[in-house]
C-alpha positions as CSV (number, residue, x, y, z in Angstrom):
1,X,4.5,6.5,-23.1
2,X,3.2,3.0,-23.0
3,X,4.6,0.5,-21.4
4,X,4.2,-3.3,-22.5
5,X,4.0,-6.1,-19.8
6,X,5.2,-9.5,-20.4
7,X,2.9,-12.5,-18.9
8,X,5.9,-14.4,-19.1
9,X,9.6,-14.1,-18.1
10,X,11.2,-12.5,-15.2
11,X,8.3,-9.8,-15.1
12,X,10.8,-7.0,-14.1
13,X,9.1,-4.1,-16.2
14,X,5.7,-5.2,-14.3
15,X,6.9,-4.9,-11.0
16,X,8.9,-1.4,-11.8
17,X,5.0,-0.3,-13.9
18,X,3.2,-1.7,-10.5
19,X,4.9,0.1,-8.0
20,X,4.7,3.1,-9.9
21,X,1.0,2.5,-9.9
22,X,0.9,2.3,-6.5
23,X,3.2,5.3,-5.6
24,X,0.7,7.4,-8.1
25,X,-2.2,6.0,-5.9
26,X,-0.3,7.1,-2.7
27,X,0.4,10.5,-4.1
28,X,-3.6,10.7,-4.7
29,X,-4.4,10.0,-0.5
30,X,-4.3,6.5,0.1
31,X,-2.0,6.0,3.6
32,X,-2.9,2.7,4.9
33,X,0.6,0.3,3.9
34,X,-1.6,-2.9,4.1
35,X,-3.2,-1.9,0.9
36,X,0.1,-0.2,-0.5
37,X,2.0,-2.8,0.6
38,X,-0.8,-6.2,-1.1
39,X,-1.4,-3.9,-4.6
40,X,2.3,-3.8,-4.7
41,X,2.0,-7.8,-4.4
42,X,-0.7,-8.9,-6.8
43,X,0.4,-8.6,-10.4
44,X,-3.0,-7.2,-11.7
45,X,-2.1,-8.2,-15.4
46,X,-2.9,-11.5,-14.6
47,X,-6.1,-11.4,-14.1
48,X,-7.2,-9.1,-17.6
49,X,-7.0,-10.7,-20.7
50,X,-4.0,-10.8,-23.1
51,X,-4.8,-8.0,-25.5
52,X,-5.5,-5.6,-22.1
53,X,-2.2,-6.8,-20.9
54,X,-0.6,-2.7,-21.6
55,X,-3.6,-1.6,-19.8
56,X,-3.0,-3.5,-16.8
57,X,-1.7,-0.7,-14.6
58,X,-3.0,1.8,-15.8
59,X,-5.6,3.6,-13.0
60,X,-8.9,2.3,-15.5
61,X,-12.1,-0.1,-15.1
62,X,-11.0,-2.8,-17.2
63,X,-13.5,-5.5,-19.1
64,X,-13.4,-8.6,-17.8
65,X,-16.0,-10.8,-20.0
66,X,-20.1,-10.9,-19.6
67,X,-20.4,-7.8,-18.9
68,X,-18.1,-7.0,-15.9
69,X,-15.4,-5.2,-15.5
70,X,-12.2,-5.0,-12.9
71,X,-12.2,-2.0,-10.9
72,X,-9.5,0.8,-11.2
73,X,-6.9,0.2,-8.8
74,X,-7.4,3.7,-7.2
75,X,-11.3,2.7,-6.1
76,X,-10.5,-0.8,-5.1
77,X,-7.6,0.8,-2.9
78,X,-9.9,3.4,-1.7
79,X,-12.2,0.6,-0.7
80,X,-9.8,-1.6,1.1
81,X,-8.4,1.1,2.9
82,X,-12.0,2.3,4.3
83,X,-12.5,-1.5,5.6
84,X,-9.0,-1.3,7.4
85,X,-9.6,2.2,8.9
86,X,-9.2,2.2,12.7
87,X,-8.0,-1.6,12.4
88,X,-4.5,-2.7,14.1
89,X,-4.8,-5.7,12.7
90,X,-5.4,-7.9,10.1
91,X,-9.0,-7.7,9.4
92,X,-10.7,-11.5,10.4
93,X,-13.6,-13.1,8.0
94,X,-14.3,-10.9,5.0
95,X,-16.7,-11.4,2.0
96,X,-16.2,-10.1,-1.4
97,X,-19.6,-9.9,-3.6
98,X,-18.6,-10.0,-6.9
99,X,-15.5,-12.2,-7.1
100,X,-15.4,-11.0,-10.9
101,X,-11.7,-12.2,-12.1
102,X,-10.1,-12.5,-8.9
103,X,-7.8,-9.4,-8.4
104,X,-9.8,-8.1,-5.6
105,X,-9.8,-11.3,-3.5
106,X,-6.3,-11.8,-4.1
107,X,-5.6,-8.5,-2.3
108,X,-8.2,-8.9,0.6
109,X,-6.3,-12.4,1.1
110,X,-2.4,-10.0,2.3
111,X,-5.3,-7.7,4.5
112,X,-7.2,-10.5,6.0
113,X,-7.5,-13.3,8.0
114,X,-9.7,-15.5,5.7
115,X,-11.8,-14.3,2.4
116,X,-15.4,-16.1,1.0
117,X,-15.5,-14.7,-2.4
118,X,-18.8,-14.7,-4.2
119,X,-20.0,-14.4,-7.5
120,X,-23.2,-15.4,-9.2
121,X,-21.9,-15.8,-12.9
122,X,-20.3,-19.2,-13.5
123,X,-18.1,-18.0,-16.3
124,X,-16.6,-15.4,-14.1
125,X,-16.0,-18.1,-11.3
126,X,-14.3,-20.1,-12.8
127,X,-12.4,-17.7,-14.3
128,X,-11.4,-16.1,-10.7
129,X,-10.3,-19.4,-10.3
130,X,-7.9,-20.2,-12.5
131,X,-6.4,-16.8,-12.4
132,X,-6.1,-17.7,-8.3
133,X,-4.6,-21.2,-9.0
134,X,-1.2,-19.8,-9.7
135,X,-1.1,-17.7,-6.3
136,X,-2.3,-21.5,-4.0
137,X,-4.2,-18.9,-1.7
138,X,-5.0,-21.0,1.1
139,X,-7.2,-18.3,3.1
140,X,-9.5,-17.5,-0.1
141,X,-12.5,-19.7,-0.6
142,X,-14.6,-18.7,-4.2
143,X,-18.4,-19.8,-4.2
144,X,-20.3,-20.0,-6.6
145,X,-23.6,-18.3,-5.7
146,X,-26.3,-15.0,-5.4
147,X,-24.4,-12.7,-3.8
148,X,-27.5,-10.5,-2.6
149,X,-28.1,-13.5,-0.2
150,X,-24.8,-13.0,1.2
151,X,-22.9,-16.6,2.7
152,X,-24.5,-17.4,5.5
153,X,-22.3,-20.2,6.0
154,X,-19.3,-18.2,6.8
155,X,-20.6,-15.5,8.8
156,X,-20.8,-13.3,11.2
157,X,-18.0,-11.5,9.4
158,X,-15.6,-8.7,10.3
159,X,-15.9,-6.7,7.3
160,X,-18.1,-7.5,3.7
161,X,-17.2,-5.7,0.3
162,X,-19.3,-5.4,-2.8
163,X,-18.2,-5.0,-6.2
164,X,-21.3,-4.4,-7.2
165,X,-24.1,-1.6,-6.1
166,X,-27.8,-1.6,-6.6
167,X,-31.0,0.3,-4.5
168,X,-30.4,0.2,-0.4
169,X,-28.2,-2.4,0.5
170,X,-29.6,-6.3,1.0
171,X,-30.9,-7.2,4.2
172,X,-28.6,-9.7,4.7
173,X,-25.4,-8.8,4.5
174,X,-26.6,-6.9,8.0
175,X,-27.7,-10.2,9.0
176,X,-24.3,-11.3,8.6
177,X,-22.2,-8.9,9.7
178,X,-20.6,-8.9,12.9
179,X,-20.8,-6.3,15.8
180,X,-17.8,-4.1,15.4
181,X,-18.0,-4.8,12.0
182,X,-18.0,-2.7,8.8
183,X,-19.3,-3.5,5.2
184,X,-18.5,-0.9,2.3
185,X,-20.0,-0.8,-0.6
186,X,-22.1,1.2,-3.9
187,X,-25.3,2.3,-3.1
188,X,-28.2,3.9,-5.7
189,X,-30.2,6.9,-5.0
190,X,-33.6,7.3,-6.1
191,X,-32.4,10.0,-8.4
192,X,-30.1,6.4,-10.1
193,X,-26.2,8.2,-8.8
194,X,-24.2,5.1,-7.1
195,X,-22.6,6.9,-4.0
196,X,-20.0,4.6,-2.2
197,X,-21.5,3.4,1.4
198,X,-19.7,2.7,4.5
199,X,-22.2,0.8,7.2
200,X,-20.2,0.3,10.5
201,X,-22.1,-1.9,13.0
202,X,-22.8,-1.4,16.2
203,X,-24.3,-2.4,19.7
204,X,-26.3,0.2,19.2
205,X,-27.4,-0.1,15.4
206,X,-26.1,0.2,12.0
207,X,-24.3,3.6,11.4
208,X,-24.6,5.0,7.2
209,X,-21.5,7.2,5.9
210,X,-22.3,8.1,2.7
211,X,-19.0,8.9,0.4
212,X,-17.8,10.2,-3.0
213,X,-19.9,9.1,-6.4
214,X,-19.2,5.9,-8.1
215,X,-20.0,3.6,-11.1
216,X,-20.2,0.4,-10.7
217,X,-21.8,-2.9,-11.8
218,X,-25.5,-2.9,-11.1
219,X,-26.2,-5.6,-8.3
220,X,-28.3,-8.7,-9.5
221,X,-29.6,-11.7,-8.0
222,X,-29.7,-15.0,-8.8
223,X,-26.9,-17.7,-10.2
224,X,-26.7,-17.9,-13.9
């Protein structure tokens, strides 16, 4: 059965379609109620276009113009989740590489403290941005910029996400990670397979977890 969503009115059948989305993703392992609790807030059919509108909850990559795409809810929860694992908190300073339309900084901004949000393609950022202006998200903060380089400005951070996964991960978004800090992300093998990467840091060094198989976005650099 398909269900319709309405961008406008009440939005009623989007909330009943989202939290059925979520429970669906609960059902499938995710536990942490941070992540339930912000997919349950952030009305993902805003941020696809109008014709994708009946797609919006369902658990699919999405396109999202030049290229891109928004990530099924089921990975970007499984993401979230991995950078709030052993966390009591609220995570602190997080980056987002890849800012894409927005949905995934929307979330991180329920999860955490403050979000820098990068992307390096000009028609996606301003895109994010006018799908964000609606939600006056005072902790989110979208540059416009190469992602590989990181944003040094706002770091050390407590956790960094990528949207986006290429060969080894870039030097620095080490740099700017924080001791105690954690950065998840796509990764490519030799053999080309994306594998999804968790890199906790330590006093000690940088510790590699590598995960289940992925596909996302190959990582590029440069503004454009």
């Amino acid at each position: 059965m398909t269900h319709r969503v309405h961008t406008s009115g009440v939005g009623m059948d989007s909330q009943t379609i989202r939290f059925t989305m979520v429970q669906k993703i609960q059902s499938q392992g995710l536990q942490d109620a941070r992540v339930a609790q912000a997919l349950r807030a952030v009305e993902r059919h805003r941020f696809v276009d109008s014709a994708l509108v009946p797609q919006a909850y369902e658990d699919t990559s999405l396109p999202i113009g030049m290229g891109q795409t928004i990530s099924k809810p089921s990975v970007v929860a499984r993401m979230l989740a991995l950078l709030c694992e052993g966390r009591g908190g609220p995570l602190g300073r997080v980056l987002e590489i890849g800012t894409g339309c927005g949905y995934q900084a929307a979330l991180l901004s329920h999860i955490a403290q403050e979000v820098y949000s990068i992307e390096r393609l000009r028609g996606l950022h301003d895109k994010a941005r006018e799908n964000l202006r609606h939600l006056c998200l005072r902790n989110v903060q979208l540059i416009l910029g190469d992602g590989m380089l990181g944003f040094s400005e706002g770091a050390p951070y407590s956790a960094i996400i990528s949207a986006a996964g290429g060969m080894g991960i870039p030097q620095a978004w080490f740099d700017q990670l924080a001791v105690g800090g954690r950065l998840v992300a796509p990764s490519e093998s030799p053999n080309g397979q994306q594998h999804l990467v968790v890199i906790d840091k330590t006093d000690s060094g940088l510790v590699h977890t590598v995960l289940e198989p992925v596909l996302f976005v190959p990582l590029k650099s440069g503004v454009s």
